[in-house]
N, C-alpha and C positions, 0 to 999 in steps of 0.2 A: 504494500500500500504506500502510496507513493506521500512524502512529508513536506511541509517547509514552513520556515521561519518567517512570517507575515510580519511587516510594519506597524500596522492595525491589531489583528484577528490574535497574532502571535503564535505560535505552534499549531498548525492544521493539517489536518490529514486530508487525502481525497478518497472516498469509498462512493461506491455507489454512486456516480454521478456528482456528488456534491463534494464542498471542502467541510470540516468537521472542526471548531473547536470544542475539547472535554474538560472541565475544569478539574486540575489538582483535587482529589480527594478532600475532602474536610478544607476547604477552599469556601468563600462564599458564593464564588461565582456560578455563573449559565454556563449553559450548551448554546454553540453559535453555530449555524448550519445559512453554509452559503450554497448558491448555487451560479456556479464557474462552472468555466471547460478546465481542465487537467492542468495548462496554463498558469490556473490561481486567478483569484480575486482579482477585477477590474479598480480603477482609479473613483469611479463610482459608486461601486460596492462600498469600498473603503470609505467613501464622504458621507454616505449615508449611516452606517454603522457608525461613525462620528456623531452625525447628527443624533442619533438614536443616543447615543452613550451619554452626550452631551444635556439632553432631558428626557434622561429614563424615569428619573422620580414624575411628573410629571405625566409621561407615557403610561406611567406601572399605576398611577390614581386615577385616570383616564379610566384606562382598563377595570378596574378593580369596581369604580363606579358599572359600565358597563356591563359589567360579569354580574352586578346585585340589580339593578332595573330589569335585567332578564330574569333571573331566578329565583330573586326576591327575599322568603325570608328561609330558602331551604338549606342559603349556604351562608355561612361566616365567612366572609370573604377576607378578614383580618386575619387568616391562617394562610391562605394565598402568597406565594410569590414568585417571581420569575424564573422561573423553569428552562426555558431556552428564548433563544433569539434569533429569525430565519427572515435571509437576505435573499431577496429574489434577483433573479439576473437586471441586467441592465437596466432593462424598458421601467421595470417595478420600480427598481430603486428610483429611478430618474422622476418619478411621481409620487413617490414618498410612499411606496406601499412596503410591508413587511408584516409580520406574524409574532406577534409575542403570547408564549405558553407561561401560564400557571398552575403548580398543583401545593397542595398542602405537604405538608412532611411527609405524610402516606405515599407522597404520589399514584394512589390509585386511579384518581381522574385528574385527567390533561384539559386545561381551560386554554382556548387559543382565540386570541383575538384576532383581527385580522385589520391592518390601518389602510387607508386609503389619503394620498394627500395629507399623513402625518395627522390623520385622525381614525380613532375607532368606528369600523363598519360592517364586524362582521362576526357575530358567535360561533364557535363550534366544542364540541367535548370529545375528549377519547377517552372510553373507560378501560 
């Protein structure tokens, strides 16, 4: 599986079609799942994932709102927090779209937002 040392992303793998970051164990961080050619990350990927980094608090209260007007009062959403972070090719990025995942410490269910124009547009769950 092919690696590299990203400016941005930092240690990524490519599987599967995409590039993959894993956070250090016992780490606080995401999972960052780009999607490039074999190549690596574009110069836009990279600005975007900026952008995103840059007002994640923001992005993650966005969402967390969003995830409780859908579901209402079945879920504590104050147990919530970002799970991964997934950069679409070019076109996405360059319209502010991306996917940010939530799940509780269980992570039994995966909460995914989906942004449009660097706002919330779009629910889905993976159990």
């Amino acid at each position: 599986m092919p690696e590299m040392e990203d400016s941005v992303f930092g240690r990524i793998a490519f599987e599967q079609g995409v590039w993959i970051f894993i956070p250090a164990v016992g780490t606080k961080g995401f999972m960052v799942t780009i999607v490039a050619p074999a190549s690596g990350p574009s110069d836009m990927q990279r600005d975007c994932f900026r952008q995103i980094r840059s007002r994640l608090a923001a992005f993650q209260h966005e969402s967390l709102e969003f995830i409780q007007a859908r579901l209402g009062a079945s879920i504590n959403v104050a147990r919530l927090s970002i799970y991964s972070v997934e950069i679409g090719a070019d076109e996405e990025s360059r319209h502010g779209r991306f996917t940010l995942e939530f799940s509780d410490s269980d992570a039994a269910v995966i909460h995914r937002i989906s942004f449009d124009n660097s706002r919330p547009m779009g629910y889905a769950h993976d159990d």
